[in-house]
C-alpha positions in Angstrom: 6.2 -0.2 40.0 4.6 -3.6 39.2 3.1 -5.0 36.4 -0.1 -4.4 37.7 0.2 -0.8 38.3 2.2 -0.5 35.0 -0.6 -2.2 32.7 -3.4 -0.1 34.6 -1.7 3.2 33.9 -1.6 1.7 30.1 -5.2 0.1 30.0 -6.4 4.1 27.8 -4.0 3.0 24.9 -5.0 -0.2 22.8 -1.3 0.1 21.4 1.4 0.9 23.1 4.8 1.8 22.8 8.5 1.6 24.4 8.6 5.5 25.0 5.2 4.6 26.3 6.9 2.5 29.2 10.0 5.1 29.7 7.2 8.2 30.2 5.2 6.3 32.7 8.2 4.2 34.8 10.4 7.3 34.3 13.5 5.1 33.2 15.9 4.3 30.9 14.9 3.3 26.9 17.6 0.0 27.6 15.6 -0.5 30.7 12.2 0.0 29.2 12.8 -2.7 26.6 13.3 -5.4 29.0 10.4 -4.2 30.9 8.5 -5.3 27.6 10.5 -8.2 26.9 9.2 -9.6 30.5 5.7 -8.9 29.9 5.7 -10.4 26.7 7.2 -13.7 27.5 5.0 -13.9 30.6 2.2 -13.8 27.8 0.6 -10.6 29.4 1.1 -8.5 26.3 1.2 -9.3 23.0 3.9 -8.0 20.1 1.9 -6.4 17.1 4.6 -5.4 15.5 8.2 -3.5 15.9 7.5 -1.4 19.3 4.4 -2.0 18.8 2.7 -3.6 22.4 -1.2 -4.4 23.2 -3.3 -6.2 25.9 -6.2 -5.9 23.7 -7.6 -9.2 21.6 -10.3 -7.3 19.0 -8.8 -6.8 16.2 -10.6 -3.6 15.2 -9.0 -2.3 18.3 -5.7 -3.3 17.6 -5.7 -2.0 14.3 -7.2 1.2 13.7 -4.7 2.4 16.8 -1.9 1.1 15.3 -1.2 4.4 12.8 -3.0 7.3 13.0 -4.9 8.9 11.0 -6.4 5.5 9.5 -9.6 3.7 9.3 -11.5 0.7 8.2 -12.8 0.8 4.9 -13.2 -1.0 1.6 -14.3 -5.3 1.6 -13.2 -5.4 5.6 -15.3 -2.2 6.4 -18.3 -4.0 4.4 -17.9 -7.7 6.6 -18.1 -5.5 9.7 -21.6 -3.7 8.8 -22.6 -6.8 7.7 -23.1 -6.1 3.7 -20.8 -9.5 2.8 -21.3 -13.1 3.2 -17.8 -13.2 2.8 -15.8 -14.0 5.6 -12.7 -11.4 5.6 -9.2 -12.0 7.4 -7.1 -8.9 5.8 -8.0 -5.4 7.7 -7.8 -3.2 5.5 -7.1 0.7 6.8 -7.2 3.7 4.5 -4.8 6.1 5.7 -2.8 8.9 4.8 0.8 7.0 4.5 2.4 4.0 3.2 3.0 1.6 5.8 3.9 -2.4 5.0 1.5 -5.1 5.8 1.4 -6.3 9.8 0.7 -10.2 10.2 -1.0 -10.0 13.7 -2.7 -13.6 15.0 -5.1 -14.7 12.5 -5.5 -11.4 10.4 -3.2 -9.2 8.3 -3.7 -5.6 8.8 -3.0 -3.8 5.3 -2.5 0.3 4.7 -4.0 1.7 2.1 -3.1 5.3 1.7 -6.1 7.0 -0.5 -6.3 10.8 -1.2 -9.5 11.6 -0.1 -9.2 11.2 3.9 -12.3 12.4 5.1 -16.0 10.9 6.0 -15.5 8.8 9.0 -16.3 8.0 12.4 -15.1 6.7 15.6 -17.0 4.4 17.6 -16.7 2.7 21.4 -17.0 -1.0 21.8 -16.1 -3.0 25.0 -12.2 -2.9 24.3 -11.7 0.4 23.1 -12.3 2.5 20.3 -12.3 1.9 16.8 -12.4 4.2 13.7 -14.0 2.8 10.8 -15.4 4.8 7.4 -19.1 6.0 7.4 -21.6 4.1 5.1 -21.4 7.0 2.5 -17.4 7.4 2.9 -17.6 3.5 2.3 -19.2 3.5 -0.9 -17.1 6.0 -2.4 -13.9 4.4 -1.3 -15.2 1.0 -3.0 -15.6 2.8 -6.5 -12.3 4.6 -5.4 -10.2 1.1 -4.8 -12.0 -1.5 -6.3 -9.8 -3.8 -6.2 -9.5 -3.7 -2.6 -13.2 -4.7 -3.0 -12.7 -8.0 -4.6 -15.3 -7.7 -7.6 -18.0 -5.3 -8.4 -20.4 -7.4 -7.3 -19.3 -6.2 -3.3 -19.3 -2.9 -4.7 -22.9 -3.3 -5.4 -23.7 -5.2 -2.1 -22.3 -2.0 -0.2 -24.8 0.4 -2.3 -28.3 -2.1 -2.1 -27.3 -2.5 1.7 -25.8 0.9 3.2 -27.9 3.0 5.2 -27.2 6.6 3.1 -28.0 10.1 3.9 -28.6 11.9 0.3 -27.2 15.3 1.9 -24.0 13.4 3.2 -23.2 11.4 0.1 -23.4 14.7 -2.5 -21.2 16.7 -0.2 -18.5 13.6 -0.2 -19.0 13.2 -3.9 -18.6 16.7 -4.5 -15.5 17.1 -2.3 -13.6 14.3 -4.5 -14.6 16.5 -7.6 -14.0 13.3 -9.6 -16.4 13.2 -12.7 -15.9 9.2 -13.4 -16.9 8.5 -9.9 -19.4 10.5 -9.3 -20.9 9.3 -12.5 -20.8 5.5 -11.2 -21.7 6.7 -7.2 -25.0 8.6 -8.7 -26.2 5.4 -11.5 -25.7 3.0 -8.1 -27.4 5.4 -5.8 -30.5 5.7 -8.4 -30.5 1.5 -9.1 -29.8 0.3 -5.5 -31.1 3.0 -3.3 -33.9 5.2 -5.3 -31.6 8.0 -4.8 -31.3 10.7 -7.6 -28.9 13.2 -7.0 -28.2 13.8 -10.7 -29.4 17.9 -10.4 -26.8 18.5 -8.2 -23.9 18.2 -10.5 -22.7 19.4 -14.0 -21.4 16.0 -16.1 -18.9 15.9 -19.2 -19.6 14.3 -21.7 -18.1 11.6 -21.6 -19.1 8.3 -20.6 -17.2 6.2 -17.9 -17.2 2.1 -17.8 -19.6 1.5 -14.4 -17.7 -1.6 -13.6 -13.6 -1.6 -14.0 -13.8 -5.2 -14.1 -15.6 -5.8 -17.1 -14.2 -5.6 -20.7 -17.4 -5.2 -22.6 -19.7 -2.5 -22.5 -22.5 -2.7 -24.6 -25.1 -0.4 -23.0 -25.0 3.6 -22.9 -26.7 5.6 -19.8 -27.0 9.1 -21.3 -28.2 10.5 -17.7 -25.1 9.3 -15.8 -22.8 9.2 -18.7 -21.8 5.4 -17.8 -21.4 2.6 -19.6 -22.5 -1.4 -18.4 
């Protein structure tokens, strides 16, 4: 079997393996390795990481297929809709596990594992398939991480800018059954979106600081329980 054929029979996967190469050419694991070590210095594939192979060149591509379950999300997820003037270099996945940092061509592909793994989609683009969080997943994921947002002020970007379904956003919210974030996700919703989903859910009393990177709060929202 020649390169050709081989890569052909591989073109499906965006990342590909060793075990990969021993399932298709029926061979040896010693033997599949310097199958890959051929094709790599010949420049046909590329080395992502340890066994980890592609032919692809979009990023998005590369990374989302690299672990799975993952997906875009937080600042990266934001310069992708659009919602950022900022131009981002560090891909950031949530996922499920901890997995170090990949430096891959001009980008470093970071794994964030979250707790709330739900609310996203998978879309087709010429190269393959990539899996990135939906606009209402996104917003939450911000208030979740925020640091993996920068500053607030992206937070806020994401909110005055996301296309959101009102339906879709209280059943997320409701599924993290977090007070303090569902107290900052509906005062956003209401400032940057006109939506109010406040009869929908029973508050504490208790207020929650709107933006974690600000040390003084000197104003009191008694709807939302948040202070700015």
């Amino acid at each position: 079997m020649n390169a050709i054929t081989l890569l052909k029979l591989l073109e499906d996967k965006s990342v590909f393996r060793m075990e990969d190469i021993q399932r298709i050419k029926k061979c040896s694991q010693g033997y599949a390795w310097q199958v890959l070590a051929r094709l790599r210095k010949k420049g046909i594939i590329k080395k992502v990481s340890e066994n980890s192979y592609t032919t692809k060149s979009d990023i998005n591509v590369v990374a989302t297929n690299l672990l799975y379950p993952s997906y875009i999300s937080f600042l990266y997820a934001s310069y992708y809709y659009g919602y950022t003037e900022q131009i981002v270099r560090i891909v950031q996945l949530a996922t499920t596990t901890r997995k170090k940092e990949i430096d891959f061509e001009k980008y470093t592909i970071k794994f964030i594992p979250i707790k709330h793994f739900f609310g996203y989609k998978k879309i087709r683009i010429s190269e393959g398939e990539i899996f990135i969080a939906e606009n209402e997943k996104l917003c939450i994921d911000a208030l979740l991480r925020p640091k993996e947002c920068g500053n607030f002020n992206e937070i806020e970007k994401m909110f005055e800018n996301a296309k959101i379904s009102k339906k879709k956003i209280i059943e997320y919210l409701k599924r993290t059954k977090m007070q303090s974030l569902i107290k900052r996700a509906g005062f956003l919703l209401e400032k940057h979106q006109n939506i109010d989903v406040r009869r929908h859910f029973e508050l504490d009393k208790n207020y929650t600081i709107l933006n974690p990177f600000q040390d003084k709060c000197t104003v009191l929202n008694s709807k939302w329980r948040v202070k700015t």
